[in-house]
C-alpha positions as CSV (number, residue, x, y, z in Angstrom):
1,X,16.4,2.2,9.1
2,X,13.4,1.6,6.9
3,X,9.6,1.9,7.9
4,X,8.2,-0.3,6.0
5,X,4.9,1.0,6.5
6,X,5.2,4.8,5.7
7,X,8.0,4.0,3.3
8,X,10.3,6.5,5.0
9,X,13.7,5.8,5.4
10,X,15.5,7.0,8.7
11,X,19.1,7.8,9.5
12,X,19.4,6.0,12.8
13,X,23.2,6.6,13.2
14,X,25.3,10.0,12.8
15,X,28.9,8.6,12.2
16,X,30.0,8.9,8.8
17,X,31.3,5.0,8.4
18,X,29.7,1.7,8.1
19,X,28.4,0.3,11.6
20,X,28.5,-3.4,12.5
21,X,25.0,-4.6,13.8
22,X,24.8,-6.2,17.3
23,X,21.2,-6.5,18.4
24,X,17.8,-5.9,17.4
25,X,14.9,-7.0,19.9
26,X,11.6,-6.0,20.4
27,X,9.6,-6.3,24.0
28,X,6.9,-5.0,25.3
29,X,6.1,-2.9,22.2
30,X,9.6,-1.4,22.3
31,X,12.7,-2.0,19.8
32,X,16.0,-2.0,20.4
33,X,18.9,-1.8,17.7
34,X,22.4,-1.9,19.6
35,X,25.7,-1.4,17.0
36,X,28.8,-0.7,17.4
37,X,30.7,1.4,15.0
38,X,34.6,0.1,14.2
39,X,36.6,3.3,13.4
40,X,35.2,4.5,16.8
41,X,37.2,1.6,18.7
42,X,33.5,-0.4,18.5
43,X,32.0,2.3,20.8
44,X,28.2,0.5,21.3
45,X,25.2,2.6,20.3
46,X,21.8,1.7,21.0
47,X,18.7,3.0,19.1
48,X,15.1,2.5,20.7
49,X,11.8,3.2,18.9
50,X,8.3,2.8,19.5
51,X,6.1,-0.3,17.9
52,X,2.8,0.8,16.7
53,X,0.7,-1.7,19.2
54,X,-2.8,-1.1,17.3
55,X,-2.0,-3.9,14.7
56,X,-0.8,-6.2,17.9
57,X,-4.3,-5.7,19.6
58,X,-6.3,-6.2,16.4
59,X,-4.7,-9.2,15.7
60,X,-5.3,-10.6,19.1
61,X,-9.1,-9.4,18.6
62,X,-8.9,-11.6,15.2
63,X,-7.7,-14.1,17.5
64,X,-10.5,-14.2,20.7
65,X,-12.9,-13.6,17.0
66,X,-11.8,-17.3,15.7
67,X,-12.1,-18.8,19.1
68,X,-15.7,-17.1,19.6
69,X,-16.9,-19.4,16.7
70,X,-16.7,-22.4,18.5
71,X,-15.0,-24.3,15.1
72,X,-13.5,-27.2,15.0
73,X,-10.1,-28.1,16.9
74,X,-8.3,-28.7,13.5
75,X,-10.0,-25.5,12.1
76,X,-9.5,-23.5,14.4
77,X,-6.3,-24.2,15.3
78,X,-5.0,-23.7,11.8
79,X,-6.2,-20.5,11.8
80,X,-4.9,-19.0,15.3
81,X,-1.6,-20.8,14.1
82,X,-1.4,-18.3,11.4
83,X,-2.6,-15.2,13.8
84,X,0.6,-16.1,15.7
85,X,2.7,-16.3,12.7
86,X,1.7,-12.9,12.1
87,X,2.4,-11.2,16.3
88,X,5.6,-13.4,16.2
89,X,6.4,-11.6,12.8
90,X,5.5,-8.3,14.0
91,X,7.0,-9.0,17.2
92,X,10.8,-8.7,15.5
93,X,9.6,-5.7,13.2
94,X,9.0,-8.2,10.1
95,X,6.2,-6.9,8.1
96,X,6.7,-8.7,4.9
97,X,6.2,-12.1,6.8
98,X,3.3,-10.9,9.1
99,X,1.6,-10.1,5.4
100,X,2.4,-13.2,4.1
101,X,0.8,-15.0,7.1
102,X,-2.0,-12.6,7.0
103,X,-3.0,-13.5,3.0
104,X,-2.4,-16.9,3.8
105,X,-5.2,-16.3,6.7
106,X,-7.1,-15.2,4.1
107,X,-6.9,-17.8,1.9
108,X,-7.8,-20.8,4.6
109,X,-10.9,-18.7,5.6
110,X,-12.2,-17.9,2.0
111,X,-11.7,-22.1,1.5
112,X,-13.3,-23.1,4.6
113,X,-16.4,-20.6,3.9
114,X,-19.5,-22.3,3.3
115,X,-17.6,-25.7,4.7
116,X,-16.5,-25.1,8.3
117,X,-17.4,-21.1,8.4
118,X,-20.2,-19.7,8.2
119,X,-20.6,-17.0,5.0
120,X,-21.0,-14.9,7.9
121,X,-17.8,-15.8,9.6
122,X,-15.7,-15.8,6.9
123,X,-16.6,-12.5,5.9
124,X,-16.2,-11.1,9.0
125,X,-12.6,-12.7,9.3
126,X,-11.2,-11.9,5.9
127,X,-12.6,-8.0,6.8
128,X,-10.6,-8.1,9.9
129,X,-7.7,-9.5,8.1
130,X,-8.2,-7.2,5.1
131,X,-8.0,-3.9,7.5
132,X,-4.6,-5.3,9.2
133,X,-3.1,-5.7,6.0
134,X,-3.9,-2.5,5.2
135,X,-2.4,-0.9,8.5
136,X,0.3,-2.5,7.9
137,X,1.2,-1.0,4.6
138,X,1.1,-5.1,3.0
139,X,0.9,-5.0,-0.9
């Protein structure tokens, strides 16, 4: 397994052959990986690890943040649309999508400052945004 954000790689398995991959899930802040290994007449195996929930809550802070602004529908809506994109990507352990979906965050709010944001606003968003990104480990 790969951690994407500490760029450490992890040896979830100690059989010496190739696995076949039957599950991953994430809920409630836990993951799940569930394989089965073939020379061990598919014997299941289950791995569980802990999600860091700290980039879940700031996100949903970003979130209550947009709403706080009282924007319009369309605006606003675009912009929680992508905040979802990013706990849905985090959701299944995806990083490289939640920062994808966290620049393009970023880009709608530096384009709508000065139009429907505030200077203000916008800097305060793309801050927020900017500091996920970085807990995240997002290039």
């Amino acid at each position: 397994m790969y951690d994407i954000n500490t760029g450490n790689l992890f040896r979830v398995t100690n059989t010496a052959i190739d696995e076949t991959l039957s599950d991953i899930s994430v809920c409630n802040g836990v993951g799940r990986i569930v394989y089965a290994a073939p020379a061990a007449d598919y014997d299941c195996f289950v791995f569980t690890f802990q999600l860091n929930p700290s980039a879940v809550n700031q996100i949903n802070n970003l979130v209550a943040l947009v709403r706080s602004f009282n924007l319009p529908q369309g605006t606003e809506n675009s912009l929680v649309t992508k905040l979802q994109c990013v706990l849905a990507a985090i959701g299944v352990s995806d990083t490289a999508t939640a920062c994808v979906c966290l620049t393009s965050f970023i880009n709608e709010t530096q384009a709508q400052s000065g139009k429907k944001l505030t200077a203000d606003q916008a800097s305060q968003l793309i801050h927020s945004a900017t500091q996920i990104k970085a807990d995240l480990g997002c290039q």
